[in-house]
Backbone as CSV, one residue per row, in Angstrom:
resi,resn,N_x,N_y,N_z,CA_x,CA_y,CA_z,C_x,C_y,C_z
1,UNK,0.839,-1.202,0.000,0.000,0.000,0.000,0.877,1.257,0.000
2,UNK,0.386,2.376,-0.890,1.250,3.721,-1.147,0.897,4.541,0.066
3,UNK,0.006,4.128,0.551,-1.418,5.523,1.661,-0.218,6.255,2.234
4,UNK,0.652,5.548,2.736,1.659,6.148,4.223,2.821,7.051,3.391
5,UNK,3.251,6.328,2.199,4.283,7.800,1.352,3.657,8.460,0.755
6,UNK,2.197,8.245,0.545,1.409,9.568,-0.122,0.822,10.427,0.933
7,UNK,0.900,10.300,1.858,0.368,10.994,2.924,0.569,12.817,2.685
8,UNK,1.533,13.110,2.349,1.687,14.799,2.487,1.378,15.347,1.333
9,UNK,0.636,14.917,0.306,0.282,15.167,-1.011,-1.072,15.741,-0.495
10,UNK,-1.352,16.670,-1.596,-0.216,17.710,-2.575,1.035,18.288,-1.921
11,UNK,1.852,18.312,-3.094,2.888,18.778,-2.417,3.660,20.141,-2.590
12,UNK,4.630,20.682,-2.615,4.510,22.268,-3.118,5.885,22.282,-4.080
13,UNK,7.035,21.360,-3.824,8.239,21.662,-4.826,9.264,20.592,-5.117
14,UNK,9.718,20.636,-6.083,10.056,19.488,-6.706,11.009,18.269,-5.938
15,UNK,11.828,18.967,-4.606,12.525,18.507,-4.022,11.755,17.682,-3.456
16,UNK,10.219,17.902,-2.817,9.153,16.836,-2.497,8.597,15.787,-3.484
17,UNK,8.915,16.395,-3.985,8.015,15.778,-5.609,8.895,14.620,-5.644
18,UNK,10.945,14.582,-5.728,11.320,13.198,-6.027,11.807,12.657,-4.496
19,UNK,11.458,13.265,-3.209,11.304,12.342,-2.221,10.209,11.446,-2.184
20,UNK,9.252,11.848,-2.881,8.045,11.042,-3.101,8.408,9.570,-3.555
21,UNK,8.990,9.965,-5.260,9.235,9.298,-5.805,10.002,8.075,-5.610
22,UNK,11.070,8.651,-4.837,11.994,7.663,-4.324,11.906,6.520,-3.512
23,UNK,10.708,7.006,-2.413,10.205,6.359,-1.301,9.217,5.622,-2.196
24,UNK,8.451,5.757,-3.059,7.849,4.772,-3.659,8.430,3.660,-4.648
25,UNK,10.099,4.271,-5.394,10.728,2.756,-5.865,11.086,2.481,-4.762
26,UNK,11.412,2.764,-3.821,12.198,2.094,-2.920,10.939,0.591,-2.290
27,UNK,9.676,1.428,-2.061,8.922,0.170,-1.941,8.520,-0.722,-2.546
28,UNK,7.851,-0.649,-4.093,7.400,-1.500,-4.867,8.432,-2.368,-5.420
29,UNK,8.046,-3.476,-5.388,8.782,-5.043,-5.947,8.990,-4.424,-7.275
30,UNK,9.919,-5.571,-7.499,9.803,-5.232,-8.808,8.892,-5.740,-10.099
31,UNK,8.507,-6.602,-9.376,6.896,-7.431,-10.077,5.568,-6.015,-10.124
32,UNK,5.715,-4.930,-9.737,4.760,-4.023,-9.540,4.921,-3.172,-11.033
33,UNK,4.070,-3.321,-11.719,4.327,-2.531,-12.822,4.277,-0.982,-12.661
34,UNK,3.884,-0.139,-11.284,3.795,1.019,-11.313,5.008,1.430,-11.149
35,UNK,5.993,0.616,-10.301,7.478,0.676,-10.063,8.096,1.308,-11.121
36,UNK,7.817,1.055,-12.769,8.477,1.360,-13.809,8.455,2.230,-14.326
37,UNK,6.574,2.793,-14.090,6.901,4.072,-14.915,7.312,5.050,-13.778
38,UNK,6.966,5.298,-12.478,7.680,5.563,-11.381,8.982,6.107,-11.473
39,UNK,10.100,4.737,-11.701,10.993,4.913,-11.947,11.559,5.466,-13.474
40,UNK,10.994,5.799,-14.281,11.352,6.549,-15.473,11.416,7.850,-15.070
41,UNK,10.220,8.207,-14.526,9.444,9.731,-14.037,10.101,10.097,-12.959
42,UNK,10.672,9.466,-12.146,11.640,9.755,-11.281,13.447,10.404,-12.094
43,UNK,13.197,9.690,-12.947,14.649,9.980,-13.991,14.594,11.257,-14.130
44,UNK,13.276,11.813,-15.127,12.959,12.909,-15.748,13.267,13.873,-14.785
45,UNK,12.267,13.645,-13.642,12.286,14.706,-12.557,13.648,15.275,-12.652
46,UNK,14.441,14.037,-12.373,15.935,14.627,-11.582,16.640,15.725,-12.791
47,UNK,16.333,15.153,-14.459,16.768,15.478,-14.733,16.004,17.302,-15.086
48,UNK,14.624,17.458,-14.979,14.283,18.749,-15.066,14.724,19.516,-13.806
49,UNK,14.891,18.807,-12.485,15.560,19.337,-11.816,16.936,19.994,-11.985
50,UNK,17.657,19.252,-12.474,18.770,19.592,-12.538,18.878,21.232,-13.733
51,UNK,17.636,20.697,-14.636,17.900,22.320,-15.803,16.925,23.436,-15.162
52,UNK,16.600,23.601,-14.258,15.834,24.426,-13.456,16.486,25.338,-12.976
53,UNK,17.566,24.696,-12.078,18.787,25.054,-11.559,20.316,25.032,-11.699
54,UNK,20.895,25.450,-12.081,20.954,26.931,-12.871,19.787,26.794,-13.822
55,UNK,18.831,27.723,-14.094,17.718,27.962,-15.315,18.545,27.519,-16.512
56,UNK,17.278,26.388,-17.238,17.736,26.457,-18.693,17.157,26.624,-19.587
57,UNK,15.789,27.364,-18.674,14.474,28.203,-19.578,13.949,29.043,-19.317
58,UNK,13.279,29.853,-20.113,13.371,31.154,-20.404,12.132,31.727,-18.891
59,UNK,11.424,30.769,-18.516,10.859,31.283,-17.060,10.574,29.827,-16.325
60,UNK,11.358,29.717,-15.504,12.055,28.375,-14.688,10.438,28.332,-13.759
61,UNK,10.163,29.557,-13.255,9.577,29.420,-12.553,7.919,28.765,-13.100
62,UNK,7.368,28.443,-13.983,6.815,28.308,-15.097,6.810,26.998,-14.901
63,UNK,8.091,26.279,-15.327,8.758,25.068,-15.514,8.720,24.134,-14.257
64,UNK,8.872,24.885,-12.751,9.289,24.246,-11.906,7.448,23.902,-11.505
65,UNK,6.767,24.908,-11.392,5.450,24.937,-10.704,4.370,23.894,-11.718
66,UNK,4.815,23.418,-13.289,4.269,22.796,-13.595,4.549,21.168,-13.135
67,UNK,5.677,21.115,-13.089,6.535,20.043,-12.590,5.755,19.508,-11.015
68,UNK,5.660,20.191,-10.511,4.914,20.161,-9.208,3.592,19.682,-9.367
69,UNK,2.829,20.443,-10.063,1.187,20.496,-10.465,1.199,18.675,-10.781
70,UNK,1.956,18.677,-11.966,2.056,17.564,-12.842,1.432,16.252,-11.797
71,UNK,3.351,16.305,-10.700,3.393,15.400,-10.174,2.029,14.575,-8.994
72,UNK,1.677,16.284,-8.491,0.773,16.149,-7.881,-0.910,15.237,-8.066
73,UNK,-0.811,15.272,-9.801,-1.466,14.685,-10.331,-1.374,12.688,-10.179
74,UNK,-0.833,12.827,-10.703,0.101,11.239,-11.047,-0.284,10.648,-9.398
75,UNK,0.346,11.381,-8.049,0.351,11.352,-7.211,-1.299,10.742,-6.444
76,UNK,-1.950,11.593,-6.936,-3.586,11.629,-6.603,-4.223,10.514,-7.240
77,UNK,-3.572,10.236,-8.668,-4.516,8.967,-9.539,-3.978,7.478,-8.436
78,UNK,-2.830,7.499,-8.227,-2.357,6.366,-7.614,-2.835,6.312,-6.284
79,UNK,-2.866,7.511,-5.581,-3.381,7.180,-4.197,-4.821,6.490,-4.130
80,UNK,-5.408,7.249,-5.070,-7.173,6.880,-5.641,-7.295,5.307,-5.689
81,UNK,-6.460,4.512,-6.806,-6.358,3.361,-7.300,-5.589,2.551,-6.958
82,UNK,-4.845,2.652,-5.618,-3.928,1.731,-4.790,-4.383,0.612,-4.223
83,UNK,-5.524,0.368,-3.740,-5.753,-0.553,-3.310,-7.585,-1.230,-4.528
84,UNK,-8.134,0.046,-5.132,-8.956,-0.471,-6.052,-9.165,0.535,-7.269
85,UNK,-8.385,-0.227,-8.067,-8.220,0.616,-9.695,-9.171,1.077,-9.978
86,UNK,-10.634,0.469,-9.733,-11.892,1.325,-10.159,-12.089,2.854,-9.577
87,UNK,-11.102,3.341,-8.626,-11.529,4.649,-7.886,-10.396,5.394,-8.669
88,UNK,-9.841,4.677,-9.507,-8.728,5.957,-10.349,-9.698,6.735,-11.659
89,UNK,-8.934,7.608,-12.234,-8.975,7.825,-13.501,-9.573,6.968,-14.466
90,UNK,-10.056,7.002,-15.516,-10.550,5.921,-16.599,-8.921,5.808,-16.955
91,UNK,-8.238,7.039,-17.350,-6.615,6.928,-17.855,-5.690,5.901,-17.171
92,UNK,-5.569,6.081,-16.062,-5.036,5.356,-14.755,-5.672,3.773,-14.936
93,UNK,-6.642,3.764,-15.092,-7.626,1.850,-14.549,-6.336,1.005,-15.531
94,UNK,-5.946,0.872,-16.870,-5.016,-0.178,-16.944,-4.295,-0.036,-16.405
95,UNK,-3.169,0.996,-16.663,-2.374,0.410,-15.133,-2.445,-0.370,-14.149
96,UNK,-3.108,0.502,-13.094,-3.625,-0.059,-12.058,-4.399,-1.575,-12.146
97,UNK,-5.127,-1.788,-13.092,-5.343,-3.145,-13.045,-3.909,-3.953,-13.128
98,UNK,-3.702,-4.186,-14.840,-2.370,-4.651,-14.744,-1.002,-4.959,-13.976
99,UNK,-0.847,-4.139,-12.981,0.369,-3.720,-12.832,0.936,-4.910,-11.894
100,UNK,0.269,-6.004,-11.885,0.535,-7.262,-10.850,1.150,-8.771,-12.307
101,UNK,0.701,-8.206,-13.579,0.838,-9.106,-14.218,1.896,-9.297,-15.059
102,UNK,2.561,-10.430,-15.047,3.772,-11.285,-15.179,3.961,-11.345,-16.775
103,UNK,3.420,-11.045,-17.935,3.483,-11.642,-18.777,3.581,-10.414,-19.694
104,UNK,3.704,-9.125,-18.919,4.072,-7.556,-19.545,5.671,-7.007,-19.153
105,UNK,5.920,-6.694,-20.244,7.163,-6.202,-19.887,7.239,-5.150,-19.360
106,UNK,8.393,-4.633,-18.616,8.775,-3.057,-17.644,8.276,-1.958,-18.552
107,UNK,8.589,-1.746,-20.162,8.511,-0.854,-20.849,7.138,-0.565,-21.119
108,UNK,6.321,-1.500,-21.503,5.247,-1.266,-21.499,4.381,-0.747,-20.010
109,UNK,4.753,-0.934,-18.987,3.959,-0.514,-17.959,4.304,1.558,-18.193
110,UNK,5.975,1.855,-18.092,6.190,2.771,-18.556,5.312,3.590,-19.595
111,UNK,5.705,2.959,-20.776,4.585,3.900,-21.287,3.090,3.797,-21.351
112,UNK,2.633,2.629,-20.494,1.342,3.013,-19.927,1.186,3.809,-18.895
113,UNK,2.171,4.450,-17.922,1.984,5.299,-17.392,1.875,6.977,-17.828
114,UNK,3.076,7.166,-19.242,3.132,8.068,-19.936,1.784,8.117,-20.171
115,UNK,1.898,7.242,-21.608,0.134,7.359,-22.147,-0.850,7.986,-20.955
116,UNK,-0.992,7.432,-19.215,-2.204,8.500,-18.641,-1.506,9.649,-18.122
117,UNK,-0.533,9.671,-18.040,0.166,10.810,-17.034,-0.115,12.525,-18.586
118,UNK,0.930,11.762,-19.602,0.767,13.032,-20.227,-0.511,13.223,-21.234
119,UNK,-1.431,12.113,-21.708,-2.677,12.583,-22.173,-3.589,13.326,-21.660
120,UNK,-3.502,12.828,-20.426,-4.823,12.650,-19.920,-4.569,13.979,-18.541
121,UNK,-3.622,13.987,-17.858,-3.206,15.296,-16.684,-2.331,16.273,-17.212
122,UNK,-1.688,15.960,-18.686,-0.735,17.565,-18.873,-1.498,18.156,-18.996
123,UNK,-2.677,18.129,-19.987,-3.459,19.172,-19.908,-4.049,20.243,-19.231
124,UNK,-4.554,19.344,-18.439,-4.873,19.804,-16.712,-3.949,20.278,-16.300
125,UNK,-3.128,20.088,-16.187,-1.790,20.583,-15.457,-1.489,21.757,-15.872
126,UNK,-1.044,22.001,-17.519,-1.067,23.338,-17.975,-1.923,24.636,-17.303
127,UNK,-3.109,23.833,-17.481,-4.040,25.184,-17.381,-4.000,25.447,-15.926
128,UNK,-3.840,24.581,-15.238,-4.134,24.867,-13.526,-2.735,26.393,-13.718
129,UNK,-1.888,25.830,-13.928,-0.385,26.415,-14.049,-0.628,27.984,-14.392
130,UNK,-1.125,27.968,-15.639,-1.653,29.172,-16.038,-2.572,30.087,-15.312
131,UNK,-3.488,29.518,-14.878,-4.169,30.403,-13.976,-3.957,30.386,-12.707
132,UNK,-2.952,29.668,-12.301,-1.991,29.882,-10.844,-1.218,31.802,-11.054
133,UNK,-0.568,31.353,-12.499,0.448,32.580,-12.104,0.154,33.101,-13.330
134,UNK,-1.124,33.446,-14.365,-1.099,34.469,-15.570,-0.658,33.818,-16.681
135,UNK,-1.629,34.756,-17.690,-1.218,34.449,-19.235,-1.925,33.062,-19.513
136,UNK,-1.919,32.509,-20.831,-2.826,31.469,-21.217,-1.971,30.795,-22.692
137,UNK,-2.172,29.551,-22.684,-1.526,28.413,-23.292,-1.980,28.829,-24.584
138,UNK,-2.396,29.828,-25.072,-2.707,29.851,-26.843,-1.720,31.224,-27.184
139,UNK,-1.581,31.701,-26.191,-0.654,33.112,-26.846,1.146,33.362,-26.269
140,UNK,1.290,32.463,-25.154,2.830,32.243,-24.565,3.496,31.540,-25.172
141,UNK,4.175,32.068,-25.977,5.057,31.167,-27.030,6.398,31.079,-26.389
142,UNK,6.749,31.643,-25.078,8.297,31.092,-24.747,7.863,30.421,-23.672
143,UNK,7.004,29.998,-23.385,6.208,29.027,-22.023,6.300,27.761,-23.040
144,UNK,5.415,28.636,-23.826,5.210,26.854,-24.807,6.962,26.885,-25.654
145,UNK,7.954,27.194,-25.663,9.054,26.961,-26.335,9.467,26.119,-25.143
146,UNK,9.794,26.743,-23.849,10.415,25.700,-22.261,9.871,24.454,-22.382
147,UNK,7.975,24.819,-22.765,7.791,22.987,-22.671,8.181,22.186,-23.719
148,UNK,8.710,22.874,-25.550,8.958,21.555,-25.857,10.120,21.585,-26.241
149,UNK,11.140,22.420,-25.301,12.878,22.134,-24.441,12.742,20.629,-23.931
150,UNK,11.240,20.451,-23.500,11.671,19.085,-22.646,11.581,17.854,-23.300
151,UNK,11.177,17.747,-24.282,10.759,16.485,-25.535,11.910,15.626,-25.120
152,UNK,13.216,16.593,-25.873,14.667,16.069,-25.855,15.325,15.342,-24.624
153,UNK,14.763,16.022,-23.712,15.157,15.844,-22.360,14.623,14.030,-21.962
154,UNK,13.348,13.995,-22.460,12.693,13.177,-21.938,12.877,11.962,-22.857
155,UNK,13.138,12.021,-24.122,13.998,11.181,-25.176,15.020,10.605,-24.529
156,UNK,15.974,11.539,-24.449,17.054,10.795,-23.961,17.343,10.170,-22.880
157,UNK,16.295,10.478,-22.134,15.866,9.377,-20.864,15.306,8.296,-20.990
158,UNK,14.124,8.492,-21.813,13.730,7.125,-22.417,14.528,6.131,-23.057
159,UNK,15.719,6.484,-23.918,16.416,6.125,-24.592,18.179,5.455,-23.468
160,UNK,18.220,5.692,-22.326,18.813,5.759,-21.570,18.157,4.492,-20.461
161,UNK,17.029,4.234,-20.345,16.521,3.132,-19.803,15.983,1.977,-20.191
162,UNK,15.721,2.029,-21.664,15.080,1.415,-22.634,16.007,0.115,-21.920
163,UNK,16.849,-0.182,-21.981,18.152,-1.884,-21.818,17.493,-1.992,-20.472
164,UNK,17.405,-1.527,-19.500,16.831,-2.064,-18.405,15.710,-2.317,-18.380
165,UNK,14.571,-1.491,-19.481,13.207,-1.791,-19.385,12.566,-2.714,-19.961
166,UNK,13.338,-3.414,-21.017,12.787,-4.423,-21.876,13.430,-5.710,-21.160
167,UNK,12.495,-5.866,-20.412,12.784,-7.123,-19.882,11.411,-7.478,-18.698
168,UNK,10.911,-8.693,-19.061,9.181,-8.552,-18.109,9.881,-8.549,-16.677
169,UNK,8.630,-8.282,-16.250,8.918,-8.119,-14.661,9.050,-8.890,-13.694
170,UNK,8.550,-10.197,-14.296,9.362,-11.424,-13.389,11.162,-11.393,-13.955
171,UNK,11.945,-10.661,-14.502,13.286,-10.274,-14.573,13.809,-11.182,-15.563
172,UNK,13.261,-12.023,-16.675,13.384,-12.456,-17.832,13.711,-11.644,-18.696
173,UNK,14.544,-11.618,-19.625,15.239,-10.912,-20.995,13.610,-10.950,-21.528
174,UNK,13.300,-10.390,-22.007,11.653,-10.411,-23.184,12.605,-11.041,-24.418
175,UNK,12.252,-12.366,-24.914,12.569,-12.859,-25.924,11.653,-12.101,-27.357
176,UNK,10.396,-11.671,-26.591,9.294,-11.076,-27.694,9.671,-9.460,-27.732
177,UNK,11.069,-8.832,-27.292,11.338,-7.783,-27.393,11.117,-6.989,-28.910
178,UNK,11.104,-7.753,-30.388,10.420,-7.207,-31.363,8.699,-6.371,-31.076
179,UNK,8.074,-7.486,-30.285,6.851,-6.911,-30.554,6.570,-5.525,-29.204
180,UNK,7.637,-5.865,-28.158,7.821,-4.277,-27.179,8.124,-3.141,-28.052
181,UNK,8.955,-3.321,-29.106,9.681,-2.352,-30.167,8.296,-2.043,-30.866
182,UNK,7.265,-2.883,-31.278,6.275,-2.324,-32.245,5.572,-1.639,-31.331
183,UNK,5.327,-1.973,-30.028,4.439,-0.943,-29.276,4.593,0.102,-28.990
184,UNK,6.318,0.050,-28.650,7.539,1.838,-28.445,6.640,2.652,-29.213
185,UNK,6.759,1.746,-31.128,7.127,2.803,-32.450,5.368,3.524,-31.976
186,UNK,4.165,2.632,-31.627,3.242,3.262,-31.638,3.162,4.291,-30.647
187,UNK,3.942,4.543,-29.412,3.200,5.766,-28.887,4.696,6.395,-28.935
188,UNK,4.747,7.325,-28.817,5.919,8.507,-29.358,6.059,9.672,-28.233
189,UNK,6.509,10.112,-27.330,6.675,10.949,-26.380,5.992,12.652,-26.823
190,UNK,6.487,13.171,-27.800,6.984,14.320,-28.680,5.799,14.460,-28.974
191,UNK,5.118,13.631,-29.651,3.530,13.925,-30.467,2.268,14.019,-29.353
192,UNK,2.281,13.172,-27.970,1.924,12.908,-27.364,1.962,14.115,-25.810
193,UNK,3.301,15.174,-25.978,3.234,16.219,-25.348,2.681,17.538,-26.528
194,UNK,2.192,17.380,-27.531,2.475,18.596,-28.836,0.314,18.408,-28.599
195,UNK,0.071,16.663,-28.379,-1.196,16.953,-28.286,-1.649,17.548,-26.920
196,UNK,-1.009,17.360,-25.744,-1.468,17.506,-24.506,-1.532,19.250,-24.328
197,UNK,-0.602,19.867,-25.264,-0.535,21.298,-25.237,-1.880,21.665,-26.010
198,UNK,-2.131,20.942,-27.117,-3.359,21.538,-27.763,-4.551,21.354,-27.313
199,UNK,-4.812,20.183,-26.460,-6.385,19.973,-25.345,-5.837,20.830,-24.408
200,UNK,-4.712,21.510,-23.957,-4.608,22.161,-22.928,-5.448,23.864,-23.600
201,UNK,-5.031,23.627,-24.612,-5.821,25.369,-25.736,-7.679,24.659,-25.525
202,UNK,-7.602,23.717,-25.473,-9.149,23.588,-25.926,-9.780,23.548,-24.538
203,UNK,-9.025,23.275,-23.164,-9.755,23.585,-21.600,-9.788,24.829,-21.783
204,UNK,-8.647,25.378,-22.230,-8.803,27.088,-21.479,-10.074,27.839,-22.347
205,UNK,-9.605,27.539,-23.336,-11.261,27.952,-24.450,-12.366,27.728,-23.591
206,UNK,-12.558,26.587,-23.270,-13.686,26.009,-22.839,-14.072,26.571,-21.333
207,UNK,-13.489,27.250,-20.800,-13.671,27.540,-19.609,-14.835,28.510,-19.707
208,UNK,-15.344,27.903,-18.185,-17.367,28.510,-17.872,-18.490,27.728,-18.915
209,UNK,-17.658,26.548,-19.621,-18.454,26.071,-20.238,-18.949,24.607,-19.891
210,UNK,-20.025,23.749,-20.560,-20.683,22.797,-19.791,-20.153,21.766,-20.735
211,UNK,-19.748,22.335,-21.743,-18.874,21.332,-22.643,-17.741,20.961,-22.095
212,UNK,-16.917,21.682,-21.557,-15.462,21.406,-20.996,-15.580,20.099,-20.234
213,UNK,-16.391,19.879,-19.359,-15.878,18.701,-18.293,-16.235,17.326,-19.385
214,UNK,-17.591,17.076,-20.255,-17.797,16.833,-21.218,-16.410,16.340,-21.946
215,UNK,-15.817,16.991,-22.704,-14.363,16.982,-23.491,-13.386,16.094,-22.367
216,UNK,-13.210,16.362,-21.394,-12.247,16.150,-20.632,-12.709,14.371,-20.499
217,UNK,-14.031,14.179,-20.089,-14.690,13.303,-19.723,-13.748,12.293,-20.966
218,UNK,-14.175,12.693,-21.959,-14.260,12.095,-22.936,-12.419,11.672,-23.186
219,UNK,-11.752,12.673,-23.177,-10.401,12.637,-22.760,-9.720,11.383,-22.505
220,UNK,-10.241,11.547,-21.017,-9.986,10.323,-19.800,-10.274,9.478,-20.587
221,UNK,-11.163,8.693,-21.310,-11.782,7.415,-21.133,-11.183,7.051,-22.356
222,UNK,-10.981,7.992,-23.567,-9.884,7.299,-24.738,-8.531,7.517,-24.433
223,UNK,-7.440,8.077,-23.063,-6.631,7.570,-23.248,-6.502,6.384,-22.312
224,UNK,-7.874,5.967,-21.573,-7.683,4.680,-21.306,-8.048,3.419,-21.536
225,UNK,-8.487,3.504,-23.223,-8.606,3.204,-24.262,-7.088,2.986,-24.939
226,UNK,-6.479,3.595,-25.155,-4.932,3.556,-25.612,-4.364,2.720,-24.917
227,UNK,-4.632,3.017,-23.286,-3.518,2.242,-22.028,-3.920,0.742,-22.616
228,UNK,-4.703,0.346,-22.630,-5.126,-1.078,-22.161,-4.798,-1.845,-23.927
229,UNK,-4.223,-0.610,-24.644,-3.730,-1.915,-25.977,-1.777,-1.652,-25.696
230,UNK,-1.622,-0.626,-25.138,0.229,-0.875,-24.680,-0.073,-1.934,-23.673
231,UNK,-0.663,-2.283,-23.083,-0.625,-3.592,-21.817,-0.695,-4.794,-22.154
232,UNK,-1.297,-4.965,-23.672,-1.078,-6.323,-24.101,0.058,-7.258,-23.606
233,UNK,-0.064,-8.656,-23.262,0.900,-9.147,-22.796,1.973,-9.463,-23.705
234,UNK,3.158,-9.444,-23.817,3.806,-10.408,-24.997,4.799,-11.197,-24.386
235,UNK,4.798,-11.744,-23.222,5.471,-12.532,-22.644,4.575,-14.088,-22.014
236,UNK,3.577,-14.078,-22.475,2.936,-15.972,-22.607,3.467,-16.765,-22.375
237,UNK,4.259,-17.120,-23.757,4.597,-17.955,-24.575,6.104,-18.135,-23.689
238,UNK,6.125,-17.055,-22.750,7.902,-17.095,-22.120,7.608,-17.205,-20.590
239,UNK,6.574,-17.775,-20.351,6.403,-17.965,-18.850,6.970,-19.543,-18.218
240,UNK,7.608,-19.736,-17.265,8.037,-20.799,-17.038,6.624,-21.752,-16.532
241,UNK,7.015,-23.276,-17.119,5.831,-24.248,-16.735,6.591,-24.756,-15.764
């Protein structure tokens, strides 16, 4: 159970944000598929941490408070769905169902966490951000330049864990590592933050409207629609009898 390291959530800054994190790989097995994307998102953190400070964008402060928002999110779906996936997110429910099963590899839990984290809460996240501290996601073009500073960032992290992640979570090499590779090619980091910025233009539009929660609704439930075809198993056929 997460209840006892999620306890001080929400939280206010990033230095909380990867004590969080930490205390939660530190607990989950490694049979826990949340462990993985966890531990990716824990990578990222450190590493937006690290370009925060010294600034390596054009308003850090922007950068750091979304980072926060973000996490806070991610934070809330898991506390929700820790002990029963039905109280998460529609985005969140594969995961959370899945995340006990043997026959998925590390990578795929990963980017089933991507798939709900950035479809389904950047959005949200943006706009909270925006109307925390001013200005709006259709006309800040060096807000929106910082966020897609981070594409690269988050590439080469992905690309940096990929050898440890392809491998299922009972700690078997994935012999079916071709068909992990066809699932990679389908979801894409880059396209997948370029859309989360543009439903983030279509909340703020939508705001005072009865359509908005509507849209969002709708949101949630196809990217957890997406989650539950990266979860396919491809490790069966490689389970010991």
């Amino acid at each position: 159970m997460l209840t006892d390291i999620l306890q001080p959530v929400p939280v206010s800054s990033i230095d909380d944000v990867l004590s969080i994190m930490t205390a939660i790989d530190s607990c989950l097995p490694d049979s826990d598929g949340v462990k993985w994307f966890n531990r990716l998102y824990l990578q990222v953190t450190r590493s937006v941490r690290q370009a925060i400070n010294p600034p390596a964008f054009r308003d850090p402060r922007f950068m750091s408070e979304l980072d926060v928002v973000f996490a806070n999110l991610y934070f809330a779906a898991i506390a929700a769905g820790d002990a029963d996936a039905s109280r998460a997110p529609s985005a969140w429910r594969p995961l959370l169902c899945a995340r006990r099963n043997c026959g998925i590899a590390r990578l795929q839990f990963a980017l089933a966490g991507m798939n709900a984290h950035i479809n389904r809460d950047l959005p949200q996240g943006i706009v909270q951000v925006f109307e925390d501290l001013g200005g709006d996601p259709i006309s800040d073009q060096a807000r929106r330049q910082d966020f897609d500073s981070v594409n690269e960032l988050l590439e080469r992290v992905e690309g940096e864990v990929k050898a440890d992640f392809t491998v299922g979570v009972i700690g078997v090499v994935d012999v079916a590592a071709g068909r992990v590779d066809d699932i990679t090619a389908m979801w894409k980091v880059r396209a997948a933050r370029k859309a989360a910025w543009t439903n983030a233009e279509v909340l703020w539009t939508l705001r005072g409207s009865h359509i908005r929660s509507a849209f969002f609704d709708t949101l949630d439930k196809s990217t957890g629609l997406a989650g539950r075809g990266l979860l396919l198993p491809t490790m069966i056929d490689n389970l010991p009898t």
